[in-house]
C-alpha positions in Angstrom: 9.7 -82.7 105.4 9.7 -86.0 103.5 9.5 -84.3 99.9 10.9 -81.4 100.6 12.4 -79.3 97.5 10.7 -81.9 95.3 7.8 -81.1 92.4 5.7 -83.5 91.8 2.7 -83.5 89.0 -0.7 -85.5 90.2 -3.0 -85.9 87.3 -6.6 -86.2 88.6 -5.6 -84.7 91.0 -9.0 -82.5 92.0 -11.5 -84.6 93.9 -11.0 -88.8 95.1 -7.9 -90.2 95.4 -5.7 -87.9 93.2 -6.7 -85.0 95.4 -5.9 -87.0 98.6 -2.6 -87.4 97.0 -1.9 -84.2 96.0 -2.7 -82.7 99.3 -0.3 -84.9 101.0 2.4 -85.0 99.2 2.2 -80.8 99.8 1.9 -81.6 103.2 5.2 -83.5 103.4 6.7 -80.4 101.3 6.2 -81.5 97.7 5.2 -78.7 95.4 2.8 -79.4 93.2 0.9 -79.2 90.0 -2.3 -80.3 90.1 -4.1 -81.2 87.1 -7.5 -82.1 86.6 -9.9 -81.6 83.7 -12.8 -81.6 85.7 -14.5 -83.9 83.7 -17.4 -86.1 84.7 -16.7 -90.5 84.9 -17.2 -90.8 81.4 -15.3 -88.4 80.5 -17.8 -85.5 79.7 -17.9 -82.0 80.4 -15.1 -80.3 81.8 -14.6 -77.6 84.2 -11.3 -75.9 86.1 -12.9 -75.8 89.8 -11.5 -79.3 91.0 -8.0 -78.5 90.2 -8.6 -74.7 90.9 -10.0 -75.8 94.3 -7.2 -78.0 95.2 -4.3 -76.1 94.2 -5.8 -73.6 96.5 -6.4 -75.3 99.3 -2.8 -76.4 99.3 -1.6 -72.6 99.1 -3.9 -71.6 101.9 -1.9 -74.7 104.0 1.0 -73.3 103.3 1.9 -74.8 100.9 3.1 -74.3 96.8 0.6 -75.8 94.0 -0.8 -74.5 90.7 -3.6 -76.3 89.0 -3.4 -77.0 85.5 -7.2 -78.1 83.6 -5.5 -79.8 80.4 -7.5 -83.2 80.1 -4.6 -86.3 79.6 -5.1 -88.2 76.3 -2.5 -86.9 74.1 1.1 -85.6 73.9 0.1 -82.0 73.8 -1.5 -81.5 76.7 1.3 -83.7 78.8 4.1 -81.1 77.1 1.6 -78.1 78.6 1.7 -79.6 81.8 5.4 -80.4 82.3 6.0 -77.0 80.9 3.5 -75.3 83.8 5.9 -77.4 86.3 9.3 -76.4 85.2 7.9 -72.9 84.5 6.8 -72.6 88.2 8.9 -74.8 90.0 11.8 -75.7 87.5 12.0 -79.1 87.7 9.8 -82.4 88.0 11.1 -85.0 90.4 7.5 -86.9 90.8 5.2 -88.3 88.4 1.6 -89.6 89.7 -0.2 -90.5 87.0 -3.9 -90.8 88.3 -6.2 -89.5 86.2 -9.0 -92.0 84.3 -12.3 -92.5 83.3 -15.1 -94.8 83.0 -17.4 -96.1 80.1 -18.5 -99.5 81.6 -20.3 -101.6 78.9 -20.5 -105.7 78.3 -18.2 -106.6 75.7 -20.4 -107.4 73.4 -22.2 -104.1 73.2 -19.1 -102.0 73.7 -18.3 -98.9 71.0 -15.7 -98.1 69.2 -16.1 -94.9 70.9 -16.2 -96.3 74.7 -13.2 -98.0 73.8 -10.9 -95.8 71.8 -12.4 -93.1 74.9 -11.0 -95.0 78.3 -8.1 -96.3 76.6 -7.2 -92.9 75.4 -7.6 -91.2 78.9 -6.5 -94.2 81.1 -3.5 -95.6 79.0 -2.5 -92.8 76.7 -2.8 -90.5 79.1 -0.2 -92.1 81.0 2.0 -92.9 78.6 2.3 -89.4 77.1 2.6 -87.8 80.5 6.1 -90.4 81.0 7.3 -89.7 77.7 7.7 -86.4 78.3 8.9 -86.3 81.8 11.0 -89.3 81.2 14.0 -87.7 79.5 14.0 -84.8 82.2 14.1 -87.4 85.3 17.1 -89.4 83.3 19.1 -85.8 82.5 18.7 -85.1 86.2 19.0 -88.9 87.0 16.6 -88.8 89.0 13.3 -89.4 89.0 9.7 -91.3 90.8 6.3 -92.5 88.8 3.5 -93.7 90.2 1.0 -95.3 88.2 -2.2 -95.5 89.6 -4.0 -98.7 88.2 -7.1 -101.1 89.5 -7.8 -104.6 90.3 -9.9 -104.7 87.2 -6.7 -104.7 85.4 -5.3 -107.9 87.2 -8.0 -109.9 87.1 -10.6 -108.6 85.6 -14.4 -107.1 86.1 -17.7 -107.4 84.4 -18.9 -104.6 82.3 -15.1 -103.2 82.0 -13.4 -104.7 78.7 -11.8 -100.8 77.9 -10.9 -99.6 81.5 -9.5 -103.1 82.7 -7.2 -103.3 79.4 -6.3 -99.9 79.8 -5.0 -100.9 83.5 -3.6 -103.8 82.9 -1.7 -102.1 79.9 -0.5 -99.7 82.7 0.9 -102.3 84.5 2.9 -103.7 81.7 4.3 -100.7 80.6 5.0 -99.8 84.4 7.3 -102.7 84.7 9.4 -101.6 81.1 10.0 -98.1 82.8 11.5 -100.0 85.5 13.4 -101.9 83.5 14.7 -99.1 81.4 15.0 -96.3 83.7 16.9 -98.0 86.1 20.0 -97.2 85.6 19.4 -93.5 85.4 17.8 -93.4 89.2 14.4 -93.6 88.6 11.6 -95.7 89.7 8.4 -96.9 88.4 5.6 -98.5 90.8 2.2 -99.2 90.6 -1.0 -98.5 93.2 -4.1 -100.3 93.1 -6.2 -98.8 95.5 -9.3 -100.0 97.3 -11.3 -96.3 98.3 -14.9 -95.1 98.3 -14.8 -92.7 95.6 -17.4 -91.2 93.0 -15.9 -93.8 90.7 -16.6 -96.8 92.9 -19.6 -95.6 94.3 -21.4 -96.5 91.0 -20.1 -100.6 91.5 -23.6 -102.7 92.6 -23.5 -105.9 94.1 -25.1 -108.7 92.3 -24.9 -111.2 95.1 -25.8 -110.9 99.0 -21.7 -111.6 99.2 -20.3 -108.9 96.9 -23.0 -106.3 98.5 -21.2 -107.2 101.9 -17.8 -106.3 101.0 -19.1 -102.7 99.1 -20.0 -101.7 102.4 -16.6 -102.8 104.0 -15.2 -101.3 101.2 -17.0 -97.9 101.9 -14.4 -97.9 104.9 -11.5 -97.3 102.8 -11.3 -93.4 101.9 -8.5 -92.2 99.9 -6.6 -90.6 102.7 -5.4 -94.2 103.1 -3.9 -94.3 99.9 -1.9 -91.3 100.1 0.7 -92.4 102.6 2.2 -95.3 100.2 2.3 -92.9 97.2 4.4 -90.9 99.0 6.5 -93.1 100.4 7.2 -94.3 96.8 7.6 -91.0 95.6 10.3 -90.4 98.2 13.7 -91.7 98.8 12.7 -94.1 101.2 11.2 -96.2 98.6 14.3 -95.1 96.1 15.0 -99.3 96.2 11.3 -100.5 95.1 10.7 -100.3 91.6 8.6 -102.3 89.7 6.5 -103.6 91.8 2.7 -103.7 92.2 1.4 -102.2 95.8 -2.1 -102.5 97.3 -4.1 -100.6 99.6 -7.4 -100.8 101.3 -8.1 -99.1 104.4 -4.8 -99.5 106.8 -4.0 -102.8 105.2 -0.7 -102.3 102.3 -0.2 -105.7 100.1 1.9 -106.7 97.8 1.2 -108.5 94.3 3.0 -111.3 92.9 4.5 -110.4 89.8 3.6 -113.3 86.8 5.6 -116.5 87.0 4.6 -120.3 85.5 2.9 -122.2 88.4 3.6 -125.6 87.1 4.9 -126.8 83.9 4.4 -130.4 81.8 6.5 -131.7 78.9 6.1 -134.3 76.4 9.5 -135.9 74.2 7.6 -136.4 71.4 5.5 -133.4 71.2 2.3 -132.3 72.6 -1.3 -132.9 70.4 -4.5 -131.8 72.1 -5.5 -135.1 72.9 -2.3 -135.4 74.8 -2.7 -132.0 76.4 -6.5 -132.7 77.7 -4.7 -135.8 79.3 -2.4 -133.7 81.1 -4.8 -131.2 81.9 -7.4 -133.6 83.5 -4.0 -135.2 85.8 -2.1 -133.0 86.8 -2.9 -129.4 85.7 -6.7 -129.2 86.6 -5.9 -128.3 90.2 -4.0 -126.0 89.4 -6.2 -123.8 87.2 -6.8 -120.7 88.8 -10.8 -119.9 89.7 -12.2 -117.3 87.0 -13.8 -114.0 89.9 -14.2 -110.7 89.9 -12.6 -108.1 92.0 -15.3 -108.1 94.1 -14.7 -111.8 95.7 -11.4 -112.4 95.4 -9.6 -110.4 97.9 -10.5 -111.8 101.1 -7.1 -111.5 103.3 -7.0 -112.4 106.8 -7.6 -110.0 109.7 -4.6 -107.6 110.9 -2.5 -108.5 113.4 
């Protein structure tokens, strides 16, 4: 039993991915709090039966789970649900941050309240949930966060100004737990996932090209993702931290982490005649293509 005689808390954890998560990690021994507001993608509504439903279908496995309904967003509600694990289970050893929503709008005709809404769910969520786990994980020194994110947050998608910052903010904060709680044990990773969930099932193709790869993409469920969360969330992963993982059906990739590509130096200073210059010789190449999510993963087959 991989996780055996860990807890772990899996936000979102009550339908898609989070649930795939939660499930497995329970399967591998993990016992679990499952948390899920059982809201709808923009973050409407509310209801306890997806976390309900899943903590219970781990129990009648065999396994140990309670579901907790508190929606992420603010400090509060991450202190209830690090209470309901140490109350329970008396400890937290795993941290999968998962949880998020969607207001998808073009930039220009994005709300304050779209904004303030995703970012409030997506990246406060999971900063709150850290800070208050983080100081148990470095008492114990011990300690494993996963931060779910998306591709929108590397690169970029249209229509997604507030969910794509909100990721890419995840990443960047991701790396500074790294870097700070490394020394007490614990690691910090990040997952974009590629799955056919109720969250990507809303995406549309605008080209013949992009509507290909949605139906490729509908072969990646979120049982695929599962198996790399949990692999971080063990101790065989106890030496990755950091790091930015992919998955997308039974392919795992890793992303580089940001470095200068080329650099170009003038003696007597640059001026932006000078710098057009050395654009147009020698840095023009090197520009990377602006796409979207949708285009720009194209890897080569398995081997």
């Amino acid at each position: 039993m991989l996780l055996e005689g860990k807890v772990a808390i899996v936000t979102g954890a009550g339908r898609g991915i989070g649930r795939a998560i939660a499930l497995y990690l329970a399967e591998h021994g993990a016992s679990l709090v499952v948390n899920d507001a059982g809201v709808e993608l923009d973050g409407s509504g509310g209801s306890p039966e997806p976390a309900v439903s899943a903590a219970d279908e781990i129990t009648r496995r065999g396994g140990r789970a309670v579901a907790s309904t508190d929606a992420v967003g603010t400090f509060e509600a991450a202190e209830r649900i690090v209470a309901l694990a140490r109350k329970e289970f008396g400890a937290v050893d795993i941290l999968v941050n998962n949880a998020g929503i969607t207001r998808d709008r073009m930039i220009f005709n994005m709300t304050e309240a779209e904004w303030e809404a995703v970012l409030r769910v997506n990246l406060v969520g999971t900063f709150a949930c850290m800070r208050v786990v983080l100081p148990l994980m470095r008492e114990r020194r011990y300690g494993r966060v996963v931060n779910m994110i998306s591709t929108a947050g590397l690169i970029g998608n249209v229509g997604q100004a507030n969910y794509a910052a909100a990721k890419g903010g995840i990443v960047a904060l991701t790396r500074v737990c790294a870097l700070d709680m490394a020394r007490y044990g614990v690691t910090a990773n990040c997952v974009a996932p590629f799955a056919f969930t109720r969250m990507t099932e809303s995406i549309k193709g605008a080209t013949p090209a992009q509507v290909e790869y949605l139906l490729e993409a509908k072969k990646s469920v979120p049982e695929h993702v599962a198996p790399l969360v949990a692999y971080l969330a063990s101790d065989l992963g106890q030496d990755v931290t950091g790091q930015i993982l992919g998955v997308r059906g039974k392919e795992i990739f890793l992303y580089s982490q940001p470095r200068p590509v080329h650099a170009v130096g003038d003696l007597e200073g640059w001026t932006p005649e000078k710098i057009a210059r050395a654009v147009n010789s020698s840095l023009r190449t090197r520009l990377t293509p602006l796409e979207t999510d949708l285009e720009v993963f194209k890897f080569p087959p398995l081997v």
